[in-house]
C-alpha positions as CSV (number, residue, x, y, z in Angstrom):
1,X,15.6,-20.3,15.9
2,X,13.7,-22.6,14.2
3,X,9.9,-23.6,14.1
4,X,8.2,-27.2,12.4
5,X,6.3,-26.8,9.6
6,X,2.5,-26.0,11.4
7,X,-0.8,-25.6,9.9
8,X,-4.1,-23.6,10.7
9,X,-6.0,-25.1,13.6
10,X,-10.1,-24.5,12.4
11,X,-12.7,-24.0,15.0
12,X,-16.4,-22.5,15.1
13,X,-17.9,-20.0,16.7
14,X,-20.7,-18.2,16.7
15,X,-20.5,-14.2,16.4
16,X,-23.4,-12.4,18.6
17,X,-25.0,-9.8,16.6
18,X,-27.6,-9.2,18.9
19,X,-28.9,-11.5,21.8
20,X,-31.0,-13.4,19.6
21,X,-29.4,-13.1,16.2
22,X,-26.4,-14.8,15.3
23,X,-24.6,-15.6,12.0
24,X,-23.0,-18.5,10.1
25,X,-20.6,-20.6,12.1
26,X,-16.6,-19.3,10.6
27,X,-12.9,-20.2,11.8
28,X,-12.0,-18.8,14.7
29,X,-8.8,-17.4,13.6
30,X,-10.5,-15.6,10.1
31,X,-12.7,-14.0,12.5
32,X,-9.7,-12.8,14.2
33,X,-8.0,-11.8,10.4
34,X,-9.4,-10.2,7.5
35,X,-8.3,-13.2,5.8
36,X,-10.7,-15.6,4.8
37,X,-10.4,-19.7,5.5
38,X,-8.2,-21.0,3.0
39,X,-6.9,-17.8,1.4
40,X,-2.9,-17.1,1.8
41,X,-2.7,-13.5,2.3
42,X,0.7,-13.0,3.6
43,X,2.6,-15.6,1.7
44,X,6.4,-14.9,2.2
45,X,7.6,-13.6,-1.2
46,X,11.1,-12.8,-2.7
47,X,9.8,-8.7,-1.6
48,X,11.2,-7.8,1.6
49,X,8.2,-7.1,3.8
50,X,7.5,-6.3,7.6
51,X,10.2,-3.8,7.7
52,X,11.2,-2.1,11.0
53,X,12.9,0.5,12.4
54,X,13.6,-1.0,16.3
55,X,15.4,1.5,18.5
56,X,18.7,0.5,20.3
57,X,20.1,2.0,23.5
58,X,21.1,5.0,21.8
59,X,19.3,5.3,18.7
60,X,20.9,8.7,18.0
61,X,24.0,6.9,17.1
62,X,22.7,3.1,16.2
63,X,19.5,1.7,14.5
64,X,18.2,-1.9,14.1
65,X,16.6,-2.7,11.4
66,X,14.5,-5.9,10.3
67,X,12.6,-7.7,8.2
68,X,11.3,-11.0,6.2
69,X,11.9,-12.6,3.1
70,X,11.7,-16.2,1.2
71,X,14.8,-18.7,1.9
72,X,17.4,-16.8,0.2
73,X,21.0,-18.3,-0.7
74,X,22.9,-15.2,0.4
75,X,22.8,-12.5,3.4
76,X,20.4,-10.2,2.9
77,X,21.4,-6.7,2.7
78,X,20.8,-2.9,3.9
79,X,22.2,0.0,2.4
80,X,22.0,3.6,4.2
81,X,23.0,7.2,3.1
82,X,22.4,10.5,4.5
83,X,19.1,11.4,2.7
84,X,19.7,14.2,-0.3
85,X,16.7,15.2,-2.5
86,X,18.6,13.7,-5.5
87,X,17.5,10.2,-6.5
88,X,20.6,9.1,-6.7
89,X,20.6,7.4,-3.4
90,X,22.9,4.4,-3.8
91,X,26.1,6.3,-5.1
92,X,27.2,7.1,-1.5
93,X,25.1,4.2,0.9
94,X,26.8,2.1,2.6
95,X,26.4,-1.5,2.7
96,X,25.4,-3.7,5.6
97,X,24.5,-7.7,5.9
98,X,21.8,-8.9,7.8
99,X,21.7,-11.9,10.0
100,X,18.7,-14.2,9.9
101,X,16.3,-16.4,11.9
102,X,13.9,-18.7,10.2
103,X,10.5,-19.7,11.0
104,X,8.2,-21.6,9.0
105,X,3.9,-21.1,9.1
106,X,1.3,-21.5,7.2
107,X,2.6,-18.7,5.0
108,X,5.3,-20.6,3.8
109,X,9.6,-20.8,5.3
110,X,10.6,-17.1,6.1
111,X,13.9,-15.7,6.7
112,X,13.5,-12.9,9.3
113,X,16.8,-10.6,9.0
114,X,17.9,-8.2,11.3
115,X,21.0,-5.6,11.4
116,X,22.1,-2.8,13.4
117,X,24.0,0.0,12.1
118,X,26.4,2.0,14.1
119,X,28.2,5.0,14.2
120,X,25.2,7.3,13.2
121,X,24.8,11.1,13.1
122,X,22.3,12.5,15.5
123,X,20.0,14.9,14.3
124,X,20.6,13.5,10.7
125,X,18.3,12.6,8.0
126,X,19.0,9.2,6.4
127,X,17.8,7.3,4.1
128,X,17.8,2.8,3.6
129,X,16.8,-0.2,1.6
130,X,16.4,-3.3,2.4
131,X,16.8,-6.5,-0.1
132,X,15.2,-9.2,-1.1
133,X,15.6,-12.2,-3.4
134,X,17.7,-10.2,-6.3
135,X,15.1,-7.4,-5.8
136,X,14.7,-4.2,-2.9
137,X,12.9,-2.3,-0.8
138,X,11.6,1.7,-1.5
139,X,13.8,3.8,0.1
140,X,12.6,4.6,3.7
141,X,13.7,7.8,5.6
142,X,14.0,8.3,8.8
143,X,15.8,11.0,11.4
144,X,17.9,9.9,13.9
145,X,17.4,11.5,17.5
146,X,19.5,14.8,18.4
147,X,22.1,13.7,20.9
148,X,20.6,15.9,23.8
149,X,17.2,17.2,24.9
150,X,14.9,18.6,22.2
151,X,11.3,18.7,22.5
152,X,9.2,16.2,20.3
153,X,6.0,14.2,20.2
154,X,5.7,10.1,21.3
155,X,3.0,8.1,20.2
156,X,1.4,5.3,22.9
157,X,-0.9,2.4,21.9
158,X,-2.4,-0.1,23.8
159,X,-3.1,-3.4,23.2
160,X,-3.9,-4.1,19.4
161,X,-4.6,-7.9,19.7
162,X,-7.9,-8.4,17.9
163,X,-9.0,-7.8,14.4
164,X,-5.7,-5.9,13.9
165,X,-5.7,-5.1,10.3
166,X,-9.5,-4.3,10.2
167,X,-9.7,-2.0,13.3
168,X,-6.7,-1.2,15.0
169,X,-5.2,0.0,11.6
170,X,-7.8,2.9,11.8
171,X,-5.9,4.3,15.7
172,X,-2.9,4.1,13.4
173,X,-4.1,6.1,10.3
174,X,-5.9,8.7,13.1
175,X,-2.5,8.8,15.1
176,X,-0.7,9.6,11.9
177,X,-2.6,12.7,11.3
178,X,-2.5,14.1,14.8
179,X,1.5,13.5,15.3
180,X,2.9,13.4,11.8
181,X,5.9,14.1,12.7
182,X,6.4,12.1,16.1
183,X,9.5,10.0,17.0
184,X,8.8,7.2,18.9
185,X,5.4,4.2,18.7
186,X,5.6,2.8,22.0
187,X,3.5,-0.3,22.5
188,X,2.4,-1.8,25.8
189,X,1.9,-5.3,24.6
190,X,-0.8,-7.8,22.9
191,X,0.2,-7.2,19.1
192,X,-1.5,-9.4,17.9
193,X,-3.7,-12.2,19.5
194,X,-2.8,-16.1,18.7
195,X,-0.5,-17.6,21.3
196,X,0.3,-21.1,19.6
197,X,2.8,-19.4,17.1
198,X,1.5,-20.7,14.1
199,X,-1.1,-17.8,13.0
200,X,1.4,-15.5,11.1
201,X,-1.6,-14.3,9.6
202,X,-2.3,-11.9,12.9
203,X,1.9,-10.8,12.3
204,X,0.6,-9.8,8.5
205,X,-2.5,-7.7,9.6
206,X,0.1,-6.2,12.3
207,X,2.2,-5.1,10.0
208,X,-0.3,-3.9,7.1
209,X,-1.7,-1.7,9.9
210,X,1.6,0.3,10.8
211,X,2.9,0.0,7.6
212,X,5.6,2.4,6.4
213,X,5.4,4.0,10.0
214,X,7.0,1.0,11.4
215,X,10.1,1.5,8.9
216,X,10.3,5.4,9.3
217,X,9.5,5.8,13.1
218,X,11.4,4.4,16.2
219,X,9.5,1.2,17.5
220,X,9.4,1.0,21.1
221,X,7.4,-2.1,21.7
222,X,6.7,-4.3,25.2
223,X,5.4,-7.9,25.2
224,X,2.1,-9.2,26.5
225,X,0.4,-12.2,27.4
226,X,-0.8,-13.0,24.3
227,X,3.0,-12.8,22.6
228,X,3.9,-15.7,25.3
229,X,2.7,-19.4,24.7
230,X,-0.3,-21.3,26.4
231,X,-0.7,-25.2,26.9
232,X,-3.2,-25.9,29.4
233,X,-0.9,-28.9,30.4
234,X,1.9,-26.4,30.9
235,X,1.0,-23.6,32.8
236,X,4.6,-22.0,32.3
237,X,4.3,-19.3,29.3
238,X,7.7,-19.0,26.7
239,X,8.1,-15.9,24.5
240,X,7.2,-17.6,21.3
241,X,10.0,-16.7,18.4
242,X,7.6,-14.6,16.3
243,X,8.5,-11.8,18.8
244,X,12.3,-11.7,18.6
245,X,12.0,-12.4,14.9
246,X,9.9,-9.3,14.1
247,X,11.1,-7.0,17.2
248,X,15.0,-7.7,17.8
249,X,14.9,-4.9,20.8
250,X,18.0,-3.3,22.3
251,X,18.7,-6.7,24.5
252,X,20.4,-4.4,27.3
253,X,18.3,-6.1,30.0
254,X,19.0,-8.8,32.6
255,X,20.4,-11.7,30.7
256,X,17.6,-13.8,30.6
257,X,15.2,-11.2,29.6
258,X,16.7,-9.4,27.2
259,X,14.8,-10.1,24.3
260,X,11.7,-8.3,26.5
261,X,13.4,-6.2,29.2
262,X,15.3,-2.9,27.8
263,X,15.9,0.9,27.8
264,X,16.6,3.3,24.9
265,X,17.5,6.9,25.6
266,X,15.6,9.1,22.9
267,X,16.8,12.6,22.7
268,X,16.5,13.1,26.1
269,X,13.6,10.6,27.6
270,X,14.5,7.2,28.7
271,X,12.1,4.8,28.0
272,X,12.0,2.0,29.6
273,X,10.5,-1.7,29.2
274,X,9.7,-4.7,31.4
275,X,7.9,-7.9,31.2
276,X,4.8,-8.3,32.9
277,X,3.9,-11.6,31.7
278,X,7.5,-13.1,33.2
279,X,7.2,-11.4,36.3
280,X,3.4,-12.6,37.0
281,X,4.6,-15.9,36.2
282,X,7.6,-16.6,37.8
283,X,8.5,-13.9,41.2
284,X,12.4,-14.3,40.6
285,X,12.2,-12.6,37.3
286,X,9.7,-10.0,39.0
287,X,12.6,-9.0,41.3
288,X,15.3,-9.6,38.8
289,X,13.5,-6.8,37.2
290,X,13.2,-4.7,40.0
291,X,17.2,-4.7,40.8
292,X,18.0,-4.1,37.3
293,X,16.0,-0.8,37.2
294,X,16.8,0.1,40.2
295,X,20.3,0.8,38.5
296,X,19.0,1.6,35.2
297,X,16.6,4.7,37.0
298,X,19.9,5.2,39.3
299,X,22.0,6.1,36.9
300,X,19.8,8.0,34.2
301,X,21.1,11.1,32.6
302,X,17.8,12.3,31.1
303,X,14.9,14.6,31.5
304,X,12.5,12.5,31.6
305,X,11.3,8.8,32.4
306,X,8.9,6.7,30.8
307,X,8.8,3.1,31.9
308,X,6.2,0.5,30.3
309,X,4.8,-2.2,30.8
310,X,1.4,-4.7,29.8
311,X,0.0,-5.5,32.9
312,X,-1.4,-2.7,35.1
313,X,0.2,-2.0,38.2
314,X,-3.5,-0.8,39.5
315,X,-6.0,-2.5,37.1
316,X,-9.2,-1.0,35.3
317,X,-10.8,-3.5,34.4
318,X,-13.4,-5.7,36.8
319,X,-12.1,-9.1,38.5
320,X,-8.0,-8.2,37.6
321,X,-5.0,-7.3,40.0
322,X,-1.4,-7.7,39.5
323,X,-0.3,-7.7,43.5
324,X,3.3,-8.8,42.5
325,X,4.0,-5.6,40.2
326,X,2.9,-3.3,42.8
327,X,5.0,-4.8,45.3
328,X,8.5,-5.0,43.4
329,X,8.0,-2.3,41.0
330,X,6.2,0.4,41.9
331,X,7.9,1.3,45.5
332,X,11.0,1.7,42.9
333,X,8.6,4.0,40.4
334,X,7.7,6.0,43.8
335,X,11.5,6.2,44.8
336,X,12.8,7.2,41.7
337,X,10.2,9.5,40.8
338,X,9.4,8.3,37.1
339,X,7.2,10.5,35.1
340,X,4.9,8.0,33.2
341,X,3.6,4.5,33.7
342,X,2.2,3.7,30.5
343,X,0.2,0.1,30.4
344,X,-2.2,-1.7,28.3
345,X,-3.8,-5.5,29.1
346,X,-7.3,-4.2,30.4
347,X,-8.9,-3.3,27.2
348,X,-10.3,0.0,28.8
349,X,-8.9,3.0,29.9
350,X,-8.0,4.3,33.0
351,X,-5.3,7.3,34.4
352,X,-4.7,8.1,37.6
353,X,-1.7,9.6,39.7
354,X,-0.9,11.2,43.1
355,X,1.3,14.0,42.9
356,X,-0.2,15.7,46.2
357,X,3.4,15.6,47.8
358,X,4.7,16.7,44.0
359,X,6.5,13.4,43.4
360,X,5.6,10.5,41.6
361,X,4.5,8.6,37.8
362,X,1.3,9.2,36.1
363,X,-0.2,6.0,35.6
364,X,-2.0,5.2,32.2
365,X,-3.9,2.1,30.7
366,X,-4.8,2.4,27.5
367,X,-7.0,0.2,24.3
368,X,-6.2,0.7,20.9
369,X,-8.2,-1.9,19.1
370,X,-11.5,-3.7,19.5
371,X,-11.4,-5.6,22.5
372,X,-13.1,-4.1,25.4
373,X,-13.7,-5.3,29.0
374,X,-15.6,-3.1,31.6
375,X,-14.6,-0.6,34.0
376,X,-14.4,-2.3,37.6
377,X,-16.4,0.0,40.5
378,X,-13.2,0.3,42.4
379,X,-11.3,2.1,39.0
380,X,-14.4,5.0,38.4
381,X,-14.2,5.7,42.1
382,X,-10.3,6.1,42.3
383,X,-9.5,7.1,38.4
384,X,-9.2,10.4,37.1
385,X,-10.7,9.2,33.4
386,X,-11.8,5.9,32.5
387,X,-13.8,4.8,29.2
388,X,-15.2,1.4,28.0
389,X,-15.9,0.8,24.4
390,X,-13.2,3.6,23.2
391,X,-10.2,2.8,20.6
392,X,-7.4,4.9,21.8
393,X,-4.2,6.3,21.0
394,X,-2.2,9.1,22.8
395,X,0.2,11.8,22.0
396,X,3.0,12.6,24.8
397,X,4.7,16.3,23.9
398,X,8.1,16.6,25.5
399,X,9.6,19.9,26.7
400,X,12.1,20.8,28.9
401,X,9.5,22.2,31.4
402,X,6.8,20.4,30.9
403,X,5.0,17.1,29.1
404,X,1.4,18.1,27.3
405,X,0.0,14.4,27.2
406,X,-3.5,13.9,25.4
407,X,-5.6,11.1,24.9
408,X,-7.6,10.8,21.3
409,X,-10.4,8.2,20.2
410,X,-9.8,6.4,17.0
411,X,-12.0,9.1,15.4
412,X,-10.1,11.8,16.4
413,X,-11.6,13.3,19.2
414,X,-10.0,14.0,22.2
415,X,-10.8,12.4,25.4
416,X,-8.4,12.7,28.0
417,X,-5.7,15.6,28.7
418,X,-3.5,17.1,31.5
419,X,0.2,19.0,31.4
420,X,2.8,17.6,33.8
421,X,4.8,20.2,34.7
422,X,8.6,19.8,36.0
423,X,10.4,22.7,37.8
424,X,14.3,23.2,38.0
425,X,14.1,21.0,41.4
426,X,12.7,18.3,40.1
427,X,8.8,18.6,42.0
428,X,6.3,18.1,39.3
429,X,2.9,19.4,39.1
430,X,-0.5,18.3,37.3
431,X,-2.5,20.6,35.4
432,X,-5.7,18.2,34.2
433,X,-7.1,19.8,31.0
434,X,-9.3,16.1,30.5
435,X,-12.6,17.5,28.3
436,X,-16.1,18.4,30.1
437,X,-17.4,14.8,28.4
438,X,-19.4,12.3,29.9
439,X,-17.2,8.9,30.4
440,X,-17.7,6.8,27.6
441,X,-19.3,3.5,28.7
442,X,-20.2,-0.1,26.8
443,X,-22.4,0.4,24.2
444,X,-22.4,-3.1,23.1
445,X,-25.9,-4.7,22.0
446,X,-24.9,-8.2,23.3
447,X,-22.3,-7.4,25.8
448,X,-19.3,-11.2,25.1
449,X,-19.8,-11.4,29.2
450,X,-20.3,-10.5,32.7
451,X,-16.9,-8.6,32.1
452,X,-16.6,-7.7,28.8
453,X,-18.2,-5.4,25.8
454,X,-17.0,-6.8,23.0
455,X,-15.0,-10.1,22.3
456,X,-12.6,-8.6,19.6
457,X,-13.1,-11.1,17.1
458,X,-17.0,-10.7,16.8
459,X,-16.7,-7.3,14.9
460,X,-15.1,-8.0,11.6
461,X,-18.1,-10.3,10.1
462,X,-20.7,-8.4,12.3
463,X,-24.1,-7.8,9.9
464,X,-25.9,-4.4,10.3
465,X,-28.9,-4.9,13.0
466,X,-31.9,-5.2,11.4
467,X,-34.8,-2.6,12.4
């Protein structure tokens, strides 16, 4: 897989302050980095960078792992032990090599490697390097999942897209704190913004703002949109490469999705992703979709059921609806009686279930960095808890009885919260704990538009308002 030499496309805009202050016109895409016009920040290096720890099917007995490098002239390589507190990791690791795609950006020609690793202990403690151009990684550690039910913490994140290494990094660092021991990062979509492919820039600031979490904690991620490319004289989106070069999933979907459409069973939850953005786009792959879980939900060993997804299947935010994913997907949600729903897309927040007949998902849309859009009429009348202007992350607590799910802001405090309670039958019940808090709403100066608090990229060069 293989992309032309491309180079940074500069535009100008102008970042609202307040409505009648503005500042200096800058590149459209700096405002959407950290990194300055010009400036080579994530220059591809002979140091292995962007590493990943990508859960397969079974990650208790398999792990993929991946990363980029310079054009090297022999495989990369990963070696694995069981972790020990000596430092003498190497004597006993085992050595793996890595297969590669290229891609070339403005950050120079990359070789993105990728290897899976089988025949894994559950429950075990290992530790890896990666290599780069005659040079290595640290040593990462990471615990594979027990090989049955055990209770553990997920973390869930909503889109990122905007600004990623200058706000969204901070839901990360606050996330870290709260779950410090959890065992899964799902995503539902949007990791970074840029469409075109070329910005790797955005793929940098992704990665600077997960850091070592992405190598030490199974990656559960879903594509949006914005990881899909957009021609306005082709109206048909294609997963651009940057996806499957950073996040080589399980591929145990339908065979034309499977670099976006999979499960993984982690100790005792089956997560489980789709693509939105194909299914909006094209109604064939919506119902290709919709048989393949039908037998993935149909034959599922496991306590518990989280399937996700970017696009909503009941929208927050104003002037959005997604009529094809409630019509193939969520009559099989219903049937199958899946727990969780988790979703991103709408840049707001929004939870809402009915379990009045004891059946039935929780569904949850979530925000993580700095894009917001407004809460439609229809979503506060309907919605349990909803929020505008709110960086989010959430914790989900799995035990056998029982999933305490909680909803934080990027500083920590907590906004939303209920238990879901399962008993032996398999009837569910919802205890809402959500906080006696106003909802939070758009606190924007200069809201971006009619729909919208903030843009996303107006934040990072943003000036103090002047009293």
């Amino acid at each position: 897989m293989h992309l032309s030499s491309l180079t940074k496309v500069a535009c100008t805009m102008a970042l609202i302050l307040t409505t009648s202050e503005t500042m200096s016109a800058v590149d459209t895409q700096s405002a959407n980095t950290s990194v300055p016009e010009g400036e080579i920040r994530y220059r591809v290096s002979a140091f292995p960078d962007r590493v990943a720890l990508i859960a397969t099917a079974s990650p208790a007995h398999s792990q993929t792992f991946s990363w980029r490098t310079r054009v090297m002239s022999e495989p990369a390589l990963l070696q694995i032990t069981t972790a020990t507190p000596s430092p003498g990791l190497h004597l006993k690791a085992t050595e793996h090599s890595a297969e590669h795609v290229s891609l070339t950006s403005a950050n120079g020609k990359a070789q993105h490697h990728r290897v899976t690793v089988d025949g894994l202990t559950p429950d075990t403690l290992y530790a890896y390097r990666v290599s780069g151009d005659d040079t290595w990684s640290d040593w990462y550690q990471f615990r594979t999942p027990a090989a049955t039910f055990s209770p553990y913490t997920a973390l869930y994140f909503g889109d990122a897209q905007n600004s990623v290494y200058s706000h969204f990094s901070r839901t990360v660092r606050e996330s870290l704190r709260t779950a410090p021991r959890a065992k899964v990062m799902l995503y539902a979509g949007d990791l970074v913004n840029s469409r075109d492919g070329i910005h790797d820039d955005e793929w940098g600031e992704w990665f600077a703002a997960v850091d070592w979490m992405a190598a030490t904690v199974n990656q559960l991620p879903a594509a949006g949109n914005h990881e899909f490319s957009s021609d306005d004289d082709n109206p048909i989106r294609h997963l651009l490469p940057n996806w499957t070069a950073h996040y080589p999933v399980a591929g145990n979907g339908p065979e034309a999705l499977s670099d976006t459409v999979y499960f993984s069973d982690v100790q005792g939850v089956r997560y489980i992703a789709l693509d939105s953005t194909e299914a909006l786009q094209d109604e064939a792959h919506a119902k290709r979709q919709a048989e393949w879980l039908q037998n993935v939900l149909a034959d599922n060993p496991n306590r518990w059921t989280v399937v996700f997804h970017h696009h909503p299947i009941q929208s927050v935010s104003k002037g959005r609806d997604n009529p094809p994913l409630r019509k193939y997907w969520q009559p099989i949600y219903e049937q199958f009686d899946v727990d969780f729903v988790l979703q991103g897309h709408d840049h707001t927040y929004g939870r809402h279930s009915q379990l009045s007949d004891h059946s039935g998902p929780v569904y949850v849309v979530s925000v993580a960095g700095p894009k917001m859009y407004l809460v439609s009429d229809e979503a506060q009348r309907v919605m349990h808890r909803t929020a505008e202007d709110t960086q989010l992350f959430q914790t989900l607590a799995f035990s056998e009885q029982q999933v305490a799910y909680r909803s934080y802001t990027a500083t920590g405090e907590l906004y939303d919260a209920f238990i879901l309670h399962k008993r032996a039958d398999g009837t569910k019940r919802l205890t809402d704990q959500r906080p006696d808090t106003a909802e939070r709403r758009c606190q924007s100066p200069a809201p971006a538009r009619d729909d919208r608090c903030w843009n996303g990229t107006d934040v990072i060069y943003a000036q103090p308002i002047k009293k």
